[in-house]
C-alpha positions as CSV (number, residue, x, y, z in Angstrom):
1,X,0.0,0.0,0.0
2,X,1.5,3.2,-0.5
3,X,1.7,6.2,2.0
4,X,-0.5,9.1,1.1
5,X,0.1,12.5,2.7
6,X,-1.9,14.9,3.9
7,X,-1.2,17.2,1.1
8,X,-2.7,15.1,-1.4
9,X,-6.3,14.2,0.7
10,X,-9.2,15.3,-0.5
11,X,-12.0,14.1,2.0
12,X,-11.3,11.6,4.9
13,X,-13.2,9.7,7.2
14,X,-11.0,7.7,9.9
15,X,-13.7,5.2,10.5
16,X,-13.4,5.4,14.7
17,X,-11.6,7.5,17.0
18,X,-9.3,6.3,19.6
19,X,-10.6,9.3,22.4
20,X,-13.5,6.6,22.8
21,X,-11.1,4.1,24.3
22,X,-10.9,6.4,27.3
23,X,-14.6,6.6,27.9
24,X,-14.8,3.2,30.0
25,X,-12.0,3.9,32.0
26,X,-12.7,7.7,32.4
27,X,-16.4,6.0,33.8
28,X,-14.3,3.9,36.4
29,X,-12.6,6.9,37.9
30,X,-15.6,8.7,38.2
31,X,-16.9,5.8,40.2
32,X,-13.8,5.5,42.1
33,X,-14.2,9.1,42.9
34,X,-17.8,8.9,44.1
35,X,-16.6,6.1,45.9
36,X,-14.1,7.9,47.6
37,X,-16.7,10.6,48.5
38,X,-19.5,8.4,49.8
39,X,-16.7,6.9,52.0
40,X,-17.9,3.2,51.4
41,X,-15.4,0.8,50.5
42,X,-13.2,1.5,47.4
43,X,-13.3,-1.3,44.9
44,X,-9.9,-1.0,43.5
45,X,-9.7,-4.6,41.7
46,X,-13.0,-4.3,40.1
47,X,-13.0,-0.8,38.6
48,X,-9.3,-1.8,37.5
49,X,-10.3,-4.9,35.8
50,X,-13.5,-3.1,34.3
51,X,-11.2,-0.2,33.2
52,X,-8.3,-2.5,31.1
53,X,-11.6,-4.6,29.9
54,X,-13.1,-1.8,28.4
55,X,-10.5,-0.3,26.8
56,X,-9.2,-3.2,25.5
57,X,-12.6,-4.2,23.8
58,X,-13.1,-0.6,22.4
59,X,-9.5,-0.5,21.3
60,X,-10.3,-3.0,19.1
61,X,-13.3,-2.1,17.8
62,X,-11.1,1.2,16.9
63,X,-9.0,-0.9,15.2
64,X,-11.3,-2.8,13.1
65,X,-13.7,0.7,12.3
66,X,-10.2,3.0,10.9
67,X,-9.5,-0.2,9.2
68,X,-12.9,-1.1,7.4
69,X,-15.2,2.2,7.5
70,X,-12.6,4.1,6.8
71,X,-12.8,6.5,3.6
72,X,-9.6,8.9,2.1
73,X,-11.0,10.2,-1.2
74,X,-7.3,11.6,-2.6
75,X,-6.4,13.6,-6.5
76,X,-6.0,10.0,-7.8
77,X,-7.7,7.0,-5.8
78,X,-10.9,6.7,-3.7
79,X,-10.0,4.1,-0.6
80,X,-13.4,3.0,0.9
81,X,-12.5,0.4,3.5
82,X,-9.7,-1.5,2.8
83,X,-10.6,-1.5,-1.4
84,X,-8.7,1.2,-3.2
85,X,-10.1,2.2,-6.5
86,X,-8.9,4.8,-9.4
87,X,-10.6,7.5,-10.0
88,X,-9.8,6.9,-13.7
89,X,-11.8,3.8,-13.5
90,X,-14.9,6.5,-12.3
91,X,-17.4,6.8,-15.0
92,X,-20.0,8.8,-13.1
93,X,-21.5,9.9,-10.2
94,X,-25.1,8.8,-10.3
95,X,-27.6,11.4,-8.5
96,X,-29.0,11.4,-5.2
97,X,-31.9,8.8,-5.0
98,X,-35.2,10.6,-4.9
99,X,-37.0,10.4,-1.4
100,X,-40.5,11.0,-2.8
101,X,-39.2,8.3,-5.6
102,X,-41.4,4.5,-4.9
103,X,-38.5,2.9,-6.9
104,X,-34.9,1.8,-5.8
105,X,-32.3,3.0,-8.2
106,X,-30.7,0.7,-9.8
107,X,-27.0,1.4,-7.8
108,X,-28.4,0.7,-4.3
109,X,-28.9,-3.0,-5.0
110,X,-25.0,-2.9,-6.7
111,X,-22.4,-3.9,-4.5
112,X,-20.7,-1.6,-1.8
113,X,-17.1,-1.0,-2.0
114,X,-14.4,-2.2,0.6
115,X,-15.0,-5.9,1.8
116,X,-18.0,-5.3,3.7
117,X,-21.2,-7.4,2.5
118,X,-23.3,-4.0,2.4
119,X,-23.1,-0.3,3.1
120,X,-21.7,-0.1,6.8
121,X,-24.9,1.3,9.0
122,X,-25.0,4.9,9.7
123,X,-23.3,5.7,6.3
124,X,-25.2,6.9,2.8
125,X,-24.5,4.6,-0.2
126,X,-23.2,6.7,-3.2
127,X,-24.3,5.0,-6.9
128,X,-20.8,5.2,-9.1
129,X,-20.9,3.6,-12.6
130,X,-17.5,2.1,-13.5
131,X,-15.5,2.1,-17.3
132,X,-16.7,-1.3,-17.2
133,X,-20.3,-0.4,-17.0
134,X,-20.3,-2.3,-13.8
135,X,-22.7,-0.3,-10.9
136,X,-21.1,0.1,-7.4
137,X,-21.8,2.2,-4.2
138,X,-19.1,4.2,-2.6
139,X,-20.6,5.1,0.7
140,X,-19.5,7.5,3.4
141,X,-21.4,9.2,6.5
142,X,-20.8,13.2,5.0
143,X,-22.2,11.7,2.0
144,X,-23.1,14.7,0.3
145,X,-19.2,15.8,1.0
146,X,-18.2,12.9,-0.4
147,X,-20.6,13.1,-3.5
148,X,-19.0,16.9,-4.5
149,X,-15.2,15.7,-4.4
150,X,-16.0,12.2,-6.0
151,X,-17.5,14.7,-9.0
152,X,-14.4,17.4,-8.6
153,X,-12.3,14.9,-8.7
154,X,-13.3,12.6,-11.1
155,X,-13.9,16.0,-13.9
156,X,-17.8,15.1,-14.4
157,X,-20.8,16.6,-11.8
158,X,-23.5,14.1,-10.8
159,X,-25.4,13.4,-13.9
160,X,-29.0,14.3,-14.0
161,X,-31.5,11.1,-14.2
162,X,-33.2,11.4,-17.8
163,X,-36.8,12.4,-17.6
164,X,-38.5,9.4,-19.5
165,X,-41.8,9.7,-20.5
166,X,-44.2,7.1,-19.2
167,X,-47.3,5.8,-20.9
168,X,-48.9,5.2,-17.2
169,X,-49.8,7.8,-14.4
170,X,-48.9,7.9,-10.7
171,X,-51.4,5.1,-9.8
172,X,-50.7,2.8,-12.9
173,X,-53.6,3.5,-14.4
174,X,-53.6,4.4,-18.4
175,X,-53.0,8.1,-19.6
């Protein structure tokens, strides 16, 4: 893999953030402190043990979320987990799918990026078509952010969805 810097980053997402592996223990010393303050007996063992347990889960769930959720969007590769794709290899940015829309676009059944089986939750799916033709979701939390520098970067805006005109109405019923 090669080293990117900062320089040449054009949006980022880390993925996690290793402040929340001092939340659990910060917990335990506020219990040790109310402890203290109560005056009952200190439970030095068992807010120890609960302190290196919880970190030590959350570090690596940190570890796992900045290497799999992570996005890094740079001037010549899009890195969406631990999948890095060209830019060059970007044919388009498909539009935002319409909320008021009954249909799914055809790009949120493709498959997401990175090695994840779907769009990780609390993150917007992105529809790119590929060279190959191929459909594929890039995906990010700032979506929107991500959609504008996926379009700057790739030389073509979000293409507008055609306007076809159908033979039926709203309800299905005949014109």
């Amino acid at each position: 893999m090669t080293e990117v810097s900062d320089a040449d980053v054009v949006f980022a997402e880390p993925g996690a953030r290793w402040r929340t592996v001092t939340y659990g223990p910060i917990l335990c010393i506020l219990i040790l402190v109310l402890e203290f303050a109560t005056g009952s007996s200190v439970h030095w063992f068992a807010l120890l043990f609960c302190a290196a347990l919880i970190a030590g889960f959350v570090a690596l769930q940190v570890v796992a979320g900045k290497r799999h959720v992570s996005v890094e969007l740079t001037g010549s590769t899009l890195r969406e987990g631990t999948e890095i794709l060209p830019l060059t290899s970007i044919d388009a940015v498909l539009p935002e799918r319409d909320e008021d829309s009954w249909d799914d676009e055809d790009w949120e059944s493709a498959r997401a990026l990175g090695e994840l089986s779907g769009v990780p939750r609390r993150r917007t799916g992105i529809g790119l078509r590929l060279t190959d033709g191929t459909l594929v979701q890039a995906w990010a939390r700032d979506h929107r952010a991500l959609r504008s520098a996926l379009a700057t970067a790739t030389g073509a805006a979000a293409k507008p969805v055609t306007d076809i005109e159908d033979e039926h109405s709203e309800n299905g019923a005949d014109r």
